[in-house]
N, CA and C atoms as an extended XYZ file, in Angstrom:
600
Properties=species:S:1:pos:R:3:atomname:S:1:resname:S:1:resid:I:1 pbc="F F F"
N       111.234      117.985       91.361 N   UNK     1
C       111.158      117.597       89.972 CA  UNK     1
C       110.231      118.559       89.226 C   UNK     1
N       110.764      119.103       88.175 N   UNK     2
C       109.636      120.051       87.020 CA  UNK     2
C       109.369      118.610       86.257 C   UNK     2
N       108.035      118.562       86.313 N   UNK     3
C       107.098      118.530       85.360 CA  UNK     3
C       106.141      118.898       84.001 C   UNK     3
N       106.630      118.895       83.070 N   UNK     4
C       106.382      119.225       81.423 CA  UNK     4
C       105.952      117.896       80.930 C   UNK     4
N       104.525      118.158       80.349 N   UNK     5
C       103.695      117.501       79.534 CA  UNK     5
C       104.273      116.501       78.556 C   UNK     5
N       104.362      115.080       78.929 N   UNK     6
C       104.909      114.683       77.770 CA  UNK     6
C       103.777      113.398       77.164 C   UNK     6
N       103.482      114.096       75.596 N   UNK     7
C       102.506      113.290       75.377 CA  UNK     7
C       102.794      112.487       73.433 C   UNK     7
N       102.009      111.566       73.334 N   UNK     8
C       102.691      110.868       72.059 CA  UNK     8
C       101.418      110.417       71.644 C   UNK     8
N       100.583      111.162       70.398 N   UNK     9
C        99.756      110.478       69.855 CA  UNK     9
C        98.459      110.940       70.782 C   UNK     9
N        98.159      110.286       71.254 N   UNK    10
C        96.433      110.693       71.752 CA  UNK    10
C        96.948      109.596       73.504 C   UNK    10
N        97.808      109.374       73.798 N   UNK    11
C        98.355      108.944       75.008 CA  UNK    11
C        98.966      110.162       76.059 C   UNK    11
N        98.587      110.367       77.260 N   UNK    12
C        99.839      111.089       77.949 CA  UNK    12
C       100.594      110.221       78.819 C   UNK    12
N       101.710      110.783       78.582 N   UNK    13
C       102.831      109.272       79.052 CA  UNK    13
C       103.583      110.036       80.670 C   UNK    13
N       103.069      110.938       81.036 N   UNK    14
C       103.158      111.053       82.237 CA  UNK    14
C       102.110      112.349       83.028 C   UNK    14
N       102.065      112.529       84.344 N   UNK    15
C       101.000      113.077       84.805 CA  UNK    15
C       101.359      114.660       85.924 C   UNK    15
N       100.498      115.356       86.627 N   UNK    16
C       101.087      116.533       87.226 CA  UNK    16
C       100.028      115.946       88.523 C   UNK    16
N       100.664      115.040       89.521 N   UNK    17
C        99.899      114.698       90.470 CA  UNK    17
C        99.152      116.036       91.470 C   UNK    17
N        99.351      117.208       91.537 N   UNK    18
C        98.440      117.998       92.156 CA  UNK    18
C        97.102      117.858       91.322 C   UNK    18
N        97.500      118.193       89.734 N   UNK    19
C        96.658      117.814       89.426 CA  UNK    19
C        94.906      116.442       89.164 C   UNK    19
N        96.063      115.632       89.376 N   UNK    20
C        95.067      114.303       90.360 CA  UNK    20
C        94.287      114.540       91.595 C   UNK    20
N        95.166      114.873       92.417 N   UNK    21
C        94.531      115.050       93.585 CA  UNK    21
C        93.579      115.802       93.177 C   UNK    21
N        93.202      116.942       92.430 N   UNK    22
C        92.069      117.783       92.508 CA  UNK    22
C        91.118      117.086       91.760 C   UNK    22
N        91.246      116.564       90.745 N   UNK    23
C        89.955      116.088       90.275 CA  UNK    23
C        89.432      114.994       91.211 C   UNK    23
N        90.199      114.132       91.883 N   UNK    24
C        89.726      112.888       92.786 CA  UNK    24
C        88.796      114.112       94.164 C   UNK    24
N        89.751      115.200       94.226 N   UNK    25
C        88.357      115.676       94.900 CA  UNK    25
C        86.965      116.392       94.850 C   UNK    25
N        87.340      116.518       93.499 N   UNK    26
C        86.126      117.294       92.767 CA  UNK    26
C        85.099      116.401       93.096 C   UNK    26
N        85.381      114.971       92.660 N   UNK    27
C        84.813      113.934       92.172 CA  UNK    27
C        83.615      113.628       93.610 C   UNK    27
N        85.064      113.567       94.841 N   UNK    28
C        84.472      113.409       96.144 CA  UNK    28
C        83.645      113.982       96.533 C   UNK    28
N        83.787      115.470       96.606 N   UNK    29
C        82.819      116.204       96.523 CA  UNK    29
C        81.506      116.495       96.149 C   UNK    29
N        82.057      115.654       95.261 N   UNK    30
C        80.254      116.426       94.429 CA  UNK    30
C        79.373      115.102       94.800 C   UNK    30
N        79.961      113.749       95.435 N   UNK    31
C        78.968      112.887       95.883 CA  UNK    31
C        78.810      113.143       96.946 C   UNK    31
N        79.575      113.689       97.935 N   UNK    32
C        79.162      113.945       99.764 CA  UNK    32
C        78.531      114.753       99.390 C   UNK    32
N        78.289      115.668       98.444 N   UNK    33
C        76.813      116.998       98.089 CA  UNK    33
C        75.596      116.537       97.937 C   UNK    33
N        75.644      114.976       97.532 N   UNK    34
C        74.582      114.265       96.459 CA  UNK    34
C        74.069      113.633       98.565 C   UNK    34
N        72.555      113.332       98.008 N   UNK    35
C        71.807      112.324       99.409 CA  UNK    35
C        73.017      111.054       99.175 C   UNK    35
N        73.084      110.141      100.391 N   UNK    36
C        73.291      109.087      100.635 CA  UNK    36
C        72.628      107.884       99.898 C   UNK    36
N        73.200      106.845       99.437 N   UNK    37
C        72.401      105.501       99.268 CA  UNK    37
C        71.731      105.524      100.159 C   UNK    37
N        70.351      104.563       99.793 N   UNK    38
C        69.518      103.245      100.812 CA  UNK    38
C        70.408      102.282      100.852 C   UNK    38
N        70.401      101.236      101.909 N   UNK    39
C        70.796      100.214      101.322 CA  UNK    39
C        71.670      100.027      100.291 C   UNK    39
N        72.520      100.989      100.431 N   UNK    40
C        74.273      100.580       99.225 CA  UNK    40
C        74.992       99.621      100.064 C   UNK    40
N        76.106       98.987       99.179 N   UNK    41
C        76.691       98.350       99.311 CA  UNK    41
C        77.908       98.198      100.840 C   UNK    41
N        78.591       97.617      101.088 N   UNK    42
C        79.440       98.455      102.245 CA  UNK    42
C        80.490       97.370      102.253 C   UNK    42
N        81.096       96.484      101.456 N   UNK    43
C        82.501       95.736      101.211 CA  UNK    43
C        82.005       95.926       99.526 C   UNK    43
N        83.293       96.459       99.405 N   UNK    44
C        83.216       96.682       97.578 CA  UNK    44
C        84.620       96.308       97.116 C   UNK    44
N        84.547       95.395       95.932 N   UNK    45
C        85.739       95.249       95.226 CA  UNK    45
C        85.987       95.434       93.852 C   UNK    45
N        86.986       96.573       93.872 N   UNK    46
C        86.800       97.614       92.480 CA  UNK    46
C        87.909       96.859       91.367 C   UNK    46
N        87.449       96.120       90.527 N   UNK    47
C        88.980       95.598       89.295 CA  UNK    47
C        89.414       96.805       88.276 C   UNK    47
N        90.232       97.671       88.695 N   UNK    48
C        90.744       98.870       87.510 CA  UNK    48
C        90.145       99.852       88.383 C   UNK    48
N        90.353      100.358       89.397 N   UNK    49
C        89.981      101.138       90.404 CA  UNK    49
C        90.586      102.931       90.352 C   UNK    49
N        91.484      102.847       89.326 N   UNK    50
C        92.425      103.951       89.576 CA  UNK    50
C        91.440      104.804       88.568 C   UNK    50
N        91.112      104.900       87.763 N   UNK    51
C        90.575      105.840       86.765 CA  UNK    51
C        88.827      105.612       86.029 C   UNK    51
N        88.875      106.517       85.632 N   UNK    52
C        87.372      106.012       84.751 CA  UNK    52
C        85.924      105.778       85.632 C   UNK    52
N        85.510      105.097       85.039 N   UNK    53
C        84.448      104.317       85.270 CA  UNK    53
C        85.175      103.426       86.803 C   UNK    53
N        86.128      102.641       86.932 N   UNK    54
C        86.327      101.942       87.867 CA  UNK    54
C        86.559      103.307       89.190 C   UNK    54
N        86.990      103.875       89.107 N   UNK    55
C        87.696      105.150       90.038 CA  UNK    55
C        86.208      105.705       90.445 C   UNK    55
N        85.584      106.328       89.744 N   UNK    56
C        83.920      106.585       89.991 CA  UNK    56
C        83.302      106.247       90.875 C   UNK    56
N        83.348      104.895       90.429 N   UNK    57
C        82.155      103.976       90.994 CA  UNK    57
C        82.639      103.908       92.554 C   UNK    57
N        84.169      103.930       92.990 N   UNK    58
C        84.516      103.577       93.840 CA  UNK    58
C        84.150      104.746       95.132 C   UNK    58
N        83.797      105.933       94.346 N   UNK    59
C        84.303      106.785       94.685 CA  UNK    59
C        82.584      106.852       95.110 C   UNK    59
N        81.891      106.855       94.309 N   UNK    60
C        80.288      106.612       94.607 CA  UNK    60
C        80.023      105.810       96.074 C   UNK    60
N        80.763      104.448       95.982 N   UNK    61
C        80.076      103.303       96.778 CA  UNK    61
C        81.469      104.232       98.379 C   UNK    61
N        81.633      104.442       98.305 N   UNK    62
C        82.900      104.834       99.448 CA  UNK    62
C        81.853      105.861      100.222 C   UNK    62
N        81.379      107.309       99.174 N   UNK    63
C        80.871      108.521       99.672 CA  UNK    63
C        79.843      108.845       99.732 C   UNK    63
N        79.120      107.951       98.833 N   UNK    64
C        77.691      108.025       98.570 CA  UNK    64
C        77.334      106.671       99.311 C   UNK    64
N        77.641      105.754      100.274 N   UNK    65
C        76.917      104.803      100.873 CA  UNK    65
C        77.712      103.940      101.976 C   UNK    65
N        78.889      105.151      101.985 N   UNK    66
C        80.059      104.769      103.459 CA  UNK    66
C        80.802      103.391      103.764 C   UNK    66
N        80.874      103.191      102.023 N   UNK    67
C        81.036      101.187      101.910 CA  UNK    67
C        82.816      101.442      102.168 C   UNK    67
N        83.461      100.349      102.556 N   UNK    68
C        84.581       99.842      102.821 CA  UNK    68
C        85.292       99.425      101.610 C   UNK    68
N        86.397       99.765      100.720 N   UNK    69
C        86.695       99.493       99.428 CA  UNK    69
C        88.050       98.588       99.249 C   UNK    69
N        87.720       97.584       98.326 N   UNK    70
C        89.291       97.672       97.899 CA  UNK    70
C        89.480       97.444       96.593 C   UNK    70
N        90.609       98.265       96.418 N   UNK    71
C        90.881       98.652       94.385 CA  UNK    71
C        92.006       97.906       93.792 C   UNK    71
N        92.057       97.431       92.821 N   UNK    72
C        93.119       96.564       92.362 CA  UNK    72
C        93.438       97.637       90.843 C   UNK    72
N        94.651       97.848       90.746 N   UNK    73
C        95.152       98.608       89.444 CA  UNK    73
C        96.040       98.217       89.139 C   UNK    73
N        97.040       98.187       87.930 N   UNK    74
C        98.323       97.984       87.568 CA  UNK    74
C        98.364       99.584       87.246 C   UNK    74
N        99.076      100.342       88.007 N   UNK    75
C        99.899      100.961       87.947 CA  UNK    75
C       101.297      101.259       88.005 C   UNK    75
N       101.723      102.574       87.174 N   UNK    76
C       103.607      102.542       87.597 CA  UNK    76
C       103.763      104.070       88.718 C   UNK    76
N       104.597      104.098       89.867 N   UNK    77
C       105.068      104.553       90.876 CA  UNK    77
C       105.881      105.801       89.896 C   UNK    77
N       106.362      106.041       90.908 N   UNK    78
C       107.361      107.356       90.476 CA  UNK    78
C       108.937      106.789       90.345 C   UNK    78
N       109.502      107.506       89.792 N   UNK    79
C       111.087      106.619       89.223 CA  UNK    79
C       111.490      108.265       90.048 C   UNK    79
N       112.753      108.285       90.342 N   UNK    80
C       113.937      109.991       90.056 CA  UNK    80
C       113.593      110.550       89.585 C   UNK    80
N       113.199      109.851       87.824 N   UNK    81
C       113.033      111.148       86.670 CA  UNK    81
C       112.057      110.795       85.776 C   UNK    81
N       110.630      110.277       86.692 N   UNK    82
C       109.647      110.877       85.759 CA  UNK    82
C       108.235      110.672       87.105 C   UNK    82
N       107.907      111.321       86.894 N   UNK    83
C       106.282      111.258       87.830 CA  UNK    83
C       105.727      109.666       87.423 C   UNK    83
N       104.776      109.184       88.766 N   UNK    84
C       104.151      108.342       88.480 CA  UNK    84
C       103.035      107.872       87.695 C   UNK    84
N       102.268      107.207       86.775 N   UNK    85
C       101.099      107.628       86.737 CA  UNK    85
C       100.102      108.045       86.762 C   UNK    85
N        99.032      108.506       86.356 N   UNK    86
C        97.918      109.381       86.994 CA  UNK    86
C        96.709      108.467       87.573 C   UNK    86
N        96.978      107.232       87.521 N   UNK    87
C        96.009      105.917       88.453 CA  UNK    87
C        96.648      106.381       89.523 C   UNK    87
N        98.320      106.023       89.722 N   UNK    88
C        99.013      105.778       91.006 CA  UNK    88
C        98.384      106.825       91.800 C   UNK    88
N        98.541      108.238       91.416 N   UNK    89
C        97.750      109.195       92.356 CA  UNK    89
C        96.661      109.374       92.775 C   UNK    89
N        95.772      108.651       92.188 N   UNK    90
C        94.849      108.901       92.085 CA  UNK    90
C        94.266      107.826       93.336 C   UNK    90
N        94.766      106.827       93.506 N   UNK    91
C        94.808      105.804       94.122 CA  UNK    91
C        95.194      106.054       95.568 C   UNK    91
N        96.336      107.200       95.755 N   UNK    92
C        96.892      107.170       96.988 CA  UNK    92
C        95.991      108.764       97.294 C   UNK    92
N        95.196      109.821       96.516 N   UNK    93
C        94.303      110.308       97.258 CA  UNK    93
C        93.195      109.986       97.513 C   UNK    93
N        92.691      108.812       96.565 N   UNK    94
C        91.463      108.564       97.205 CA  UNK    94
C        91.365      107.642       98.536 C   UNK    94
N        92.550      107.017       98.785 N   UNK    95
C        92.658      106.519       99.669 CA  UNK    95
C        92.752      107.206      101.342 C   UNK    95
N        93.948      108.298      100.914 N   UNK    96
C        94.002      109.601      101.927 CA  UNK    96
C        92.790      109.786      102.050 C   UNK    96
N        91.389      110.464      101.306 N   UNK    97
C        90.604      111.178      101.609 CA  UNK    97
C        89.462      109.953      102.890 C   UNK    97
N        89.604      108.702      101.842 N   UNK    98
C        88.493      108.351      102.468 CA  UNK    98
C        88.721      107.741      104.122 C   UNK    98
N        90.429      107.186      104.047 N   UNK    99
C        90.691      106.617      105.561 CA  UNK    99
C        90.163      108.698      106.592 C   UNK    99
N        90.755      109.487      106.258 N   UNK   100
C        90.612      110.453      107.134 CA  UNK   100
C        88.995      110.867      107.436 C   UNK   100
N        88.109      109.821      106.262 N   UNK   101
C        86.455      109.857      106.784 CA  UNK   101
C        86.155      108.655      107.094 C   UNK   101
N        87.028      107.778      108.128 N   UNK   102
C        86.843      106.610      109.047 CA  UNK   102
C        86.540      105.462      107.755 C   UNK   102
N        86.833      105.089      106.408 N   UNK   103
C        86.665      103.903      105.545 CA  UNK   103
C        88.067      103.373      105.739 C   UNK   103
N        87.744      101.969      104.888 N   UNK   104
C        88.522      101.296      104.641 CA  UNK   104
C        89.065      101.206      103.395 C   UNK   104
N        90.277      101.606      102.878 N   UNK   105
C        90.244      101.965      101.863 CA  UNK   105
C        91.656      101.175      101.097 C   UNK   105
N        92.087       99.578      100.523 N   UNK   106
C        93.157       99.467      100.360 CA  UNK   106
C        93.256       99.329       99.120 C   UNK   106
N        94.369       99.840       98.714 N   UNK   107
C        94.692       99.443       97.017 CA  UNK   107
C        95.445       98.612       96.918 C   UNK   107
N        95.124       97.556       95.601 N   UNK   108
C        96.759       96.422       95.349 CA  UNK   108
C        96.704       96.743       94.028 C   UNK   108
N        98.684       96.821       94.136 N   UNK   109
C        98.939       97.577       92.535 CA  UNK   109
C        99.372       96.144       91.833 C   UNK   109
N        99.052       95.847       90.636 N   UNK   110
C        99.524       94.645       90.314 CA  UNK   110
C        98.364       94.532       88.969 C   UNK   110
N        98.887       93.203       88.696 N   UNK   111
C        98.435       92.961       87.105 CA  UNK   111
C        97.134       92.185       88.143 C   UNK   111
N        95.818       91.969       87.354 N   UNK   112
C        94.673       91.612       87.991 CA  UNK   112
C        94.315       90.461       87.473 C   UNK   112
N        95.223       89.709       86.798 N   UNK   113
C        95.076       88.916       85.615 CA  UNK   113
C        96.003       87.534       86.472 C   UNK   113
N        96.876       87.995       86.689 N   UNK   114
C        98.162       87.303       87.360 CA  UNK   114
C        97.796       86.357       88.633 C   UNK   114
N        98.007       84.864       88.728 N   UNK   115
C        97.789       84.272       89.940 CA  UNK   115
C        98.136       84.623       90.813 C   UNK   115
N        99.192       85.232       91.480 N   UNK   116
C        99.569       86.096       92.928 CA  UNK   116
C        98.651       87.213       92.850 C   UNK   116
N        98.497       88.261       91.730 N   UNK   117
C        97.251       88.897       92.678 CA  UNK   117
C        95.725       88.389       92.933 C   UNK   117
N        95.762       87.536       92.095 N   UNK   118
C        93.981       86.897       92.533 CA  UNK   118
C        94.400       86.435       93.423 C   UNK   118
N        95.100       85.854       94.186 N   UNK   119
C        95.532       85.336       95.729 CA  UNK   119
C        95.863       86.274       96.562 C   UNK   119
N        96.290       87.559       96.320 N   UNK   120
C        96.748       88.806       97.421 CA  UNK   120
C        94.732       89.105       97.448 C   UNK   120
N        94.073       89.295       96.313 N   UNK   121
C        92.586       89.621       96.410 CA  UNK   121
C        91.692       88.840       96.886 C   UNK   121
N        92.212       87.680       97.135 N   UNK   122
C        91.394       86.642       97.963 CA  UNK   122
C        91.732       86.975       99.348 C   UNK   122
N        92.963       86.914       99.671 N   UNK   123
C        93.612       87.117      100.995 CA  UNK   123
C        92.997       88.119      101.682 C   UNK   123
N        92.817       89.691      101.050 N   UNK   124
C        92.368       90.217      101.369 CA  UNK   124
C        91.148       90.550      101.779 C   UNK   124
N        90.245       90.085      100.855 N   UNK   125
C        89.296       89.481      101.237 CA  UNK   125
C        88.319       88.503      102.471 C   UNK   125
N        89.475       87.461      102.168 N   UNK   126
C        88.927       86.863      103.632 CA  UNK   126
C        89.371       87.840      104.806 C   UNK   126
N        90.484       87.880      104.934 N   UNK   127
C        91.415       88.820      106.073 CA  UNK   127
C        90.488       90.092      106.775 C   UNK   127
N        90.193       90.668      105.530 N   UNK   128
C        89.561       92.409      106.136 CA  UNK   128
C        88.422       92.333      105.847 C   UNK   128
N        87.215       91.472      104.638 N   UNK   129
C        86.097       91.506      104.914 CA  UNK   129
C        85.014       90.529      104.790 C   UNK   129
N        85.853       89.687      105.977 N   UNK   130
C        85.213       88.245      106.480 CA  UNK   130
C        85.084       87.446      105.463 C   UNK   130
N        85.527       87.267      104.249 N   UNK   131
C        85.505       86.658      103.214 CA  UNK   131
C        84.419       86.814      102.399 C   UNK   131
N        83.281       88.108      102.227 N   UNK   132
C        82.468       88.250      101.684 CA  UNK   132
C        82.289       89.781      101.171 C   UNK   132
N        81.911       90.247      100.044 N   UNK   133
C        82.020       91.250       99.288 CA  UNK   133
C        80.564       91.592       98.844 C   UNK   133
N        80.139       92.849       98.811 N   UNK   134
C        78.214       92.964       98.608 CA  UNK   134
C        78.521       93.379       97.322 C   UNK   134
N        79.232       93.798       96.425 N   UNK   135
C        79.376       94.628       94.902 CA  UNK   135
C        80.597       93.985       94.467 C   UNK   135
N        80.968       93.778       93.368 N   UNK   136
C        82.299       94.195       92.380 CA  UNK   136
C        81.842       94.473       91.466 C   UNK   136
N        82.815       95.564       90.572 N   UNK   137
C        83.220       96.297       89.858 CA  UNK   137
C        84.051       96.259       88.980 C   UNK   137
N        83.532       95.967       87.572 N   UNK   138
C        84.797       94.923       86.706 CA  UNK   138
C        85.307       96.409       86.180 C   UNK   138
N        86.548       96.720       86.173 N   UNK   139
C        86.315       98.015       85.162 CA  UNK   139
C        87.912       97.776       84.345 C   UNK   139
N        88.558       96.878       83.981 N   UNK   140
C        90.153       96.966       83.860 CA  UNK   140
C        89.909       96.989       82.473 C   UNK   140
N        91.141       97.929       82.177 N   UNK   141
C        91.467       98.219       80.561 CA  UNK   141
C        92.078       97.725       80.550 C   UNK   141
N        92.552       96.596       79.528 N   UNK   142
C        93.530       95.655       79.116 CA  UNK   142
C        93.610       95.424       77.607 C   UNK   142
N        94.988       95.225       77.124 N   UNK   143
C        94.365       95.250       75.665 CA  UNK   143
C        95.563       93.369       75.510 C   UNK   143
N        95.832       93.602       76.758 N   UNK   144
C        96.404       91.704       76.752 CA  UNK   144
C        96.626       91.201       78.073 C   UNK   144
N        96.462       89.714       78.114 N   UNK   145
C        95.947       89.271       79.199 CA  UNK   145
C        96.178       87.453       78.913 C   UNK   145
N        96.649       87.081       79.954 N   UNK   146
C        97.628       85.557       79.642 CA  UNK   146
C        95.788       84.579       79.432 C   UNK   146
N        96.141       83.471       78.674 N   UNK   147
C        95.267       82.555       78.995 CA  UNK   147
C        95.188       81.925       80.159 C   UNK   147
N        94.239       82.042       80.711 N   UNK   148
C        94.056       81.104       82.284 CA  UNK   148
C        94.357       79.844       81.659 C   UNK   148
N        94.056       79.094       80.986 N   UNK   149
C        94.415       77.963       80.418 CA  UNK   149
C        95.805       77.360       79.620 C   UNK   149
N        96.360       78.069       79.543 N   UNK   150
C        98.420       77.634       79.035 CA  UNK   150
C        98.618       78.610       79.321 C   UNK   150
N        98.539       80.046       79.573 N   UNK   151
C        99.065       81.039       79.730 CA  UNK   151
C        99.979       82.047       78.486 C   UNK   151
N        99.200       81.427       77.663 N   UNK   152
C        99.833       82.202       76.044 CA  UNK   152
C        98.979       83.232       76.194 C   UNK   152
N        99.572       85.055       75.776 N   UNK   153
C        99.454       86.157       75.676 CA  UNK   153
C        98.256       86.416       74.880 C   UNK   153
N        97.315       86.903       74.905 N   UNK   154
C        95.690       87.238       74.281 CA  UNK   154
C        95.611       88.441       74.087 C   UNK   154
N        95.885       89.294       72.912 N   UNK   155
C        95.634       90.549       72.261 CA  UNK   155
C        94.644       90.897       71.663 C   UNK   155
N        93.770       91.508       72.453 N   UNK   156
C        92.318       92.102       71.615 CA  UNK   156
C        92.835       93.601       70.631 C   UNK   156
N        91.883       93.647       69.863 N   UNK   157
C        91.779       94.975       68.909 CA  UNK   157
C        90.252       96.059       68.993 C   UNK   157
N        90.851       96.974       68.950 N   UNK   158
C        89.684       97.700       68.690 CA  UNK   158
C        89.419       98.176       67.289 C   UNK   158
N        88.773       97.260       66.146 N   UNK   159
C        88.441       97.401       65.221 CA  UNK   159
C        86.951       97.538       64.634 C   UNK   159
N        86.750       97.758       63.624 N   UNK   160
C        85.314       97.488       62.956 CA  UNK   160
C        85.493       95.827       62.719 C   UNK   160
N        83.710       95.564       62.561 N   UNK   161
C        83.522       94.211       62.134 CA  UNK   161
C        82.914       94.155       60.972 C   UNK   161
N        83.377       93.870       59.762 N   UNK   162
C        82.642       93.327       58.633 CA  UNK   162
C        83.429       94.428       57.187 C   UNK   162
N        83.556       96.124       58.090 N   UNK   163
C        83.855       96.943       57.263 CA  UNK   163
C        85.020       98.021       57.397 C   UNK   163
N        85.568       98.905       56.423 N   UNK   164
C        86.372       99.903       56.973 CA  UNK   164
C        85.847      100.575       57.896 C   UNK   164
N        86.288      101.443       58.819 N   UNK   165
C        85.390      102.463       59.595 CA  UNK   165
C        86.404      103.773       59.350 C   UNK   165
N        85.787      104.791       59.093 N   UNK   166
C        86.711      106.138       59.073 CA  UNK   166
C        86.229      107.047       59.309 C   UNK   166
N        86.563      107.759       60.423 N   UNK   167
C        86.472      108.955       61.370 CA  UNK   167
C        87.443      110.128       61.757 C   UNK   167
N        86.961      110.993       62.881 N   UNK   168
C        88.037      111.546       63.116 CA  UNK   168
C        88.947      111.088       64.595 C   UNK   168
N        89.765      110.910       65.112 N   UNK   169
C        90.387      111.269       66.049 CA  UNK   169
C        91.249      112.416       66.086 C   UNK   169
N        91.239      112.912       67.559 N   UNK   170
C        92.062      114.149       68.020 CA  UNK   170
C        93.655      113.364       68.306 C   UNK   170
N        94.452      114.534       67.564 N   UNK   171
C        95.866      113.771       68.023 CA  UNK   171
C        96.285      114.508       69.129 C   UNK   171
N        96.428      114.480       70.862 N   UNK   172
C        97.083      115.510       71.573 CA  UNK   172
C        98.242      115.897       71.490 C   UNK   172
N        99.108      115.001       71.158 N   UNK   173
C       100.143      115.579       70.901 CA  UNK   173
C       100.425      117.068       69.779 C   UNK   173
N        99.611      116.898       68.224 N   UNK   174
C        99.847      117.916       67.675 CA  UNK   174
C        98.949      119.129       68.061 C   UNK   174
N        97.552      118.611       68.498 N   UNK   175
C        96.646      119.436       69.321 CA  UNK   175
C        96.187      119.686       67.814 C   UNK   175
N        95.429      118.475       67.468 N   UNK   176
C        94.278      118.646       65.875 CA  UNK   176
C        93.487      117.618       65.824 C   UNK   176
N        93.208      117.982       64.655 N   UNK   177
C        92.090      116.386       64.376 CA  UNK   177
C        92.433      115.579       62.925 C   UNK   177
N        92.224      114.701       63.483 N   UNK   178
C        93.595      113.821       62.165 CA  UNK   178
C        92.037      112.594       61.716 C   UNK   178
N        92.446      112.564       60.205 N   UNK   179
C        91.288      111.584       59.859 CA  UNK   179
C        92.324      110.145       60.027 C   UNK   179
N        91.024      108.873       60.220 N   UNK   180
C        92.185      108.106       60.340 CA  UNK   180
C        91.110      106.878       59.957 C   UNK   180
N        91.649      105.692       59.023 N   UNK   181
C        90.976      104.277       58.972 CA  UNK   181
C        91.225      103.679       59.735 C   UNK   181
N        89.914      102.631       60.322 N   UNK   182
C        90.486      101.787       60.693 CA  UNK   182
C        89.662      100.244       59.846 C   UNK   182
N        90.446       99.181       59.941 N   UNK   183
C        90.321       97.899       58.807 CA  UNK   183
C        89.583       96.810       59.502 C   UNK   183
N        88.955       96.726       58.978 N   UNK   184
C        88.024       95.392       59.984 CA  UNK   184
C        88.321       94.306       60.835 C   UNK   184
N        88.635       94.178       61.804 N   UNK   185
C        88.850       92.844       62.567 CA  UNK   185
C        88.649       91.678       61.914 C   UNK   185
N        90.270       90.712       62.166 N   UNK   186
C        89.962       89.436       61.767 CA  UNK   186
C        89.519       88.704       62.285 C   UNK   186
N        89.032       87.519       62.080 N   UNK   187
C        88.225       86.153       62.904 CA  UNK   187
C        88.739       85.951       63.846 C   UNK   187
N        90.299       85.759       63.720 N   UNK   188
C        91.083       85.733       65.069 CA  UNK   188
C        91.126       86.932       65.697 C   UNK   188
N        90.927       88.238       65.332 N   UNK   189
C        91.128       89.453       66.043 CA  UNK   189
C        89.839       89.400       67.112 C   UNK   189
N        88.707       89.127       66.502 N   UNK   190
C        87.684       88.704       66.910 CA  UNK   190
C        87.141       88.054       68.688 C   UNK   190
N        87.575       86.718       67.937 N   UNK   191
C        87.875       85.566       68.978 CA  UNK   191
C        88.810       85.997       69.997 C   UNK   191
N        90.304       86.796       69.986 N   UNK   192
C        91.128       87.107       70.807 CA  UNK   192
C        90.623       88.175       71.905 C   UNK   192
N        89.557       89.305       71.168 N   UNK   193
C        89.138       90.577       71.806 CA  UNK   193
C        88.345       90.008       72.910 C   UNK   193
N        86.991       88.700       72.204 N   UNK   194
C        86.230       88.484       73.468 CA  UNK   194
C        86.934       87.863       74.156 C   UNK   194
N        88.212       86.997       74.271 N   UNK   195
C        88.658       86.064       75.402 CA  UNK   195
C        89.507       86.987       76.298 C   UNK   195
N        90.011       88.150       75.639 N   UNK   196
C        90.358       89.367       76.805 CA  UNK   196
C        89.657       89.521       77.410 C   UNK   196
N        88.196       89.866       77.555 N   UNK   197
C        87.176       90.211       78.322 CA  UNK   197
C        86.372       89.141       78.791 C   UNK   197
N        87.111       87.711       78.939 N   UNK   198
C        86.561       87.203       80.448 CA  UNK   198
C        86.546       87.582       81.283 C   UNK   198
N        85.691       86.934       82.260 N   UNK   199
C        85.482       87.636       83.565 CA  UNK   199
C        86.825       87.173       84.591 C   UNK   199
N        87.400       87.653       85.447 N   UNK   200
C        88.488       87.692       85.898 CA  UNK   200
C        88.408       86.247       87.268 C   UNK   200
């Protein structure tokens, strides 16, 4: 499969997995360079594990303190005709790197929100690490997320509160910088954003 950049807005909507792999080892790298934890953690459970801040940290507590991991992401796989995400890869080298340095390293791809995976993450849990965990790691980007309570759909915003806000963002797609408003969050925009960001 050729691979060409396809991007919309300040999103890239697909990825060049060599390229994954290298930064996940940059990443590795430069903590097996760094001293070891004291006393780090050693059963870790990462929520949004594939990228960012969640991918990091994992990547910290794995190399920097030889902990046993497991990552939960919603990611998408590879189709015929388009590459997978850049979590998905990211997920299946950090996993490669760290089982071939004797860890434990499992990922579950799935919504983190969803009653079957809080039950595949329990399972796992008890199953592989005696039912007890020394760290988690909240890190999931979500911008909707069912009510635990009826299960009606919860859409947060990323808005200002009280006022306009206007700045710049970069658009990648045109490769510039585009001025852009944004309009203050409503009461309900409000209320909806923090009930996205319960704790899971």
């Amino acid at each position: 499969m050729i691979i060409t950049p396809e991007v919309k807005n300040v999103v890239a909507l697909n990825c060049f997995p060599p390229g994954c792999k290298e930064a996940v080892q940059r990443q590795i790298d430069y903590i097996r360079s760094q001293p070891k934890l004291k006393n780090g953690p050693k059963r870790v459970l990462v929520l949004g594990a594939s990228s960012g801040f969640g991918l990091a940290s994992r990547i910290e507590a794995a190399f920097g303190a030889d902990a046993d991991t497991l990552g939960v992401s919603f990611e998408r796989g590879p189709s015929e005709h388009r590459s997978g995400s850049a979590g998905w890869y990211n997920n299946l080298y950090f996993r490669e790197v760290a089982e071939a340095h004797g860890l434990y390293a499992k990922n579950l791809v799935g919504d983190a929100f969803s009653a079957s995976m809080r039950e595949q993450v329990l399972n796992t849990i008890i199953n592989d690490f005696g039912g007890k965990v020394d760290l988690v790691v909240y890190s999931l980007a979500t911008g909707v997320r069912p009510d635990p309570d009826n299960g009606n759909l919860i859409r947060s915003a990323i808005k200002p509160v009280g006022s306009p806000y206007t700045g710049l963002t970069l658009n990648i797609e045109k490769e510039q910088l585009e001025a852009v408003t944004l309009e203050p969050a409503s009461l309900q925009e409000i209320d909806s954003t923090i009930n996205t960001n319960r704790i899971f």
